[in-house]
N, C-alpha and C positions, 0 to 999 in steps of 0.2 A: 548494372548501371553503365551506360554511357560514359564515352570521355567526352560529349558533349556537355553532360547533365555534370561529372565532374568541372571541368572548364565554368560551367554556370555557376554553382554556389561560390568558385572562386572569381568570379565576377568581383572590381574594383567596386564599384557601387556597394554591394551585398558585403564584402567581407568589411569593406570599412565602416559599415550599420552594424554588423555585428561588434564586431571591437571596440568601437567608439562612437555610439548613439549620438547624431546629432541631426541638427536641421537639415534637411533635404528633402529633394523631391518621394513623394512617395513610392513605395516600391510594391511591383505586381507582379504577378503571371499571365500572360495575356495569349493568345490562339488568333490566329489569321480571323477568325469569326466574329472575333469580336467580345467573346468571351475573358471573363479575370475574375483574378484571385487575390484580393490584397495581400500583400505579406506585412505581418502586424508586429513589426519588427519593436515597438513601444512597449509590447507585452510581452513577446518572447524574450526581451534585454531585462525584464522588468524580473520582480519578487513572483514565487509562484501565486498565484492569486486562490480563492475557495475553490472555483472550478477544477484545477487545476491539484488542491488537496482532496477531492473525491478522488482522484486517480492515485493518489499516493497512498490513499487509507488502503488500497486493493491491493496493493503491491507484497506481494509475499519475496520471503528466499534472497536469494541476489539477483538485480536489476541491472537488463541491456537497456539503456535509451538509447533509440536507433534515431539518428539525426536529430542528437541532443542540440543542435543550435547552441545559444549564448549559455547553456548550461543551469537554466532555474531550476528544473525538476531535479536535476543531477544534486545541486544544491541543496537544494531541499529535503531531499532522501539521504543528504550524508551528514544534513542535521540534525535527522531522525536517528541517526545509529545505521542505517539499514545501505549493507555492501554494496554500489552502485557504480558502472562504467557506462559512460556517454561515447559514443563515436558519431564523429563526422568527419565528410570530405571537404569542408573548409577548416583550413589550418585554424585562422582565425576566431571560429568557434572552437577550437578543443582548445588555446590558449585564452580564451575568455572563460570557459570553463575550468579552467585550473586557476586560474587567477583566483575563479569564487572559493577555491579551497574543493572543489571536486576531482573526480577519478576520468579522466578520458584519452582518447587515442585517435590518429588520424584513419580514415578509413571508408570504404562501404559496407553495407552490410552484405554485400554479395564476397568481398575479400574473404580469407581466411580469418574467423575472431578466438580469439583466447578463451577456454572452455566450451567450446562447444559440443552443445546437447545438455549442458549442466545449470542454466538459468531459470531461475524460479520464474521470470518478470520480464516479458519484451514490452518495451512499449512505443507505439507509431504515435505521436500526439500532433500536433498543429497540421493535422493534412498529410503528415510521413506514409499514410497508407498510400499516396502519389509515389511514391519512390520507384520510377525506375516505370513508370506505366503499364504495370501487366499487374496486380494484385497478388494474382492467384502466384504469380511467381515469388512475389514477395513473402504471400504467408507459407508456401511449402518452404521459402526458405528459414524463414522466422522458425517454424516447427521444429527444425532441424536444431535450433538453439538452445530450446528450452529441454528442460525435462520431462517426464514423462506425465508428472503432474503440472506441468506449467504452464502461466497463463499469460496472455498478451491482453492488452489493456489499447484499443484504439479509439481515436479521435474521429468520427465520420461526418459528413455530411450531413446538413436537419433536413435535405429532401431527400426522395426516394429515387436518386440520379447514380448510372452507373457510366461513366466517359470515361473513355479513352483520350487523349490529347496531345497537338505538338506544340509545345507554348517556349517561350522566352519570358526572361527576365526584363519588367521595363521598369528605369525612373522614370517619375512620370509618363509621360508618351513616348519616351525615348527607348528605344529596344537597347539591351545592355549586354545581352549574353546570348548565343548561338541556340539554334533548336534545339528542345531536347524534349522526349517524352514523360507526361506525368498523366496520372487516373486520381478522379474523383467519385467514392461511391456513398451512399449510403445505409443506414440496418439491414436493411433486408438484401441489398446488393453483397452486402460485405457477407452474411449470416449464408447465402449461397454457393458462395464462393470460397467458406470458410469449411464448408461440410466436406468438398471436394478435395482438400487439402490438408486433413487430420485435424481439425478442430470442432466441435460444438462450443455453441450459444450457450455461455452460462448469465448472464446480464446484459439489459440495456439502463441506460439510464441520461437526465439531461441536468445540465446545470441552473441556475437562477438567469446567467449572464446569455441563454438561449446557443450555448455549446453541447455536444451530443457526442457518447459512448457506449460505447460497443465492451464487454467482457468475452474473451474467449479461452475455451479449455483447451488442453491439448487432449487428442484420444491417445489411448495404449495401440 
């Protein structure tokens, strides 16, 4: 990751959305092209939703959320009983997430994390497989986390779209945060790219709400 992409999620706009949800301008991703990403900050501040419990039912062992955000899932998993650490590089989010009564720490996932190679549960959800725009570099890292039987649980794209990107943060039309790189893939992008880097496809599957998931293994 980037000290731009860090710089970004601690964007004024972003961190004060996370911490304390209120009126404003909406908030994106946006590329010189013309391209965007809403960022759905109403739902990630929000209660995990159904969508959102198919991912949690999968969840084996002890769970890494990697760019837990406002901490729903973190939440949610630790009021299931089930051992769960959230990190993110906005302060803001790891003390929204402990406020909910969750487990987190300030960080990237590229840093050095606590147990590693011993997680039953990574998981990239609202678009995290963008982290740091190289994929493949993300899940050779991610692999590194888990265990030998463990599995990552991502959030993909419903098209069949594998991008590279240089995007900012905007309110509104307003650019808020410095370049930084993020990637957008889809199933079969992602199931490509996962073969390469010690994973097989153990599950697809899609929500009611038209959200889409990817299960993957780790290999021996």
């Amino acid at each position: 990751m980037t000290a731009h992409e860090y710089r970004a999620w601690n964007s004024r706009p972003y961190a004060r959305a996370i911490y304390a949800p209120q009126p404003a301008p909406p908030l994106s991703l946006r590329d010189a092209e013309g391209w965007h990403f809403p960022l759905d900050l109403e739902r990630w501040c929000g209660r995990a939703d159904e969508a959102d419990r198919t991912v949690l039912r999968r969840c084996t062992g002890r769970v890494l959320d990697i760019g837990c955000g406002a901490g729903r899932l973190v939440e949610a998993l630790t009021g299931r009983g089930r051992p769960v650490l959230g990190i993110d590089v906005c302060p803001s989010a790891v003390i929204t997430t402990v406020c909910r009564g969750g487990c987190a720490m300030s960080g990237s996932v590229f840093d050095p994390l606590p147990d590693e190679g011993r997680w039953g549960t990574a998981l990239l959800i609202d678009g995290n497989i963008g982290i740091g725009g190289d994929p493949r570099r993300l899940l050779r890292r991610v692999r590194a986390l888990v265990h030998g039987e463990g599995i990552l649980l991502v959030e993909v794209a419903a098209a069949d779209v594998d991008e590279r990107r240089r995007v900012r943060i905007h309110a509104g039309q307003r650019p808020v945060s410095a370049v930084f790189p993020w990637a957008m893939v889809g199933a079969a992008a992602l199931n490509r790219q996962a073969v390469l880097e010690g994973w097989t496809e153990a599950e697809r599957w899609s929500s009611a709400g038209g959200r889409h998931f990817v299960a993957l293994r780790a290999c021996r």
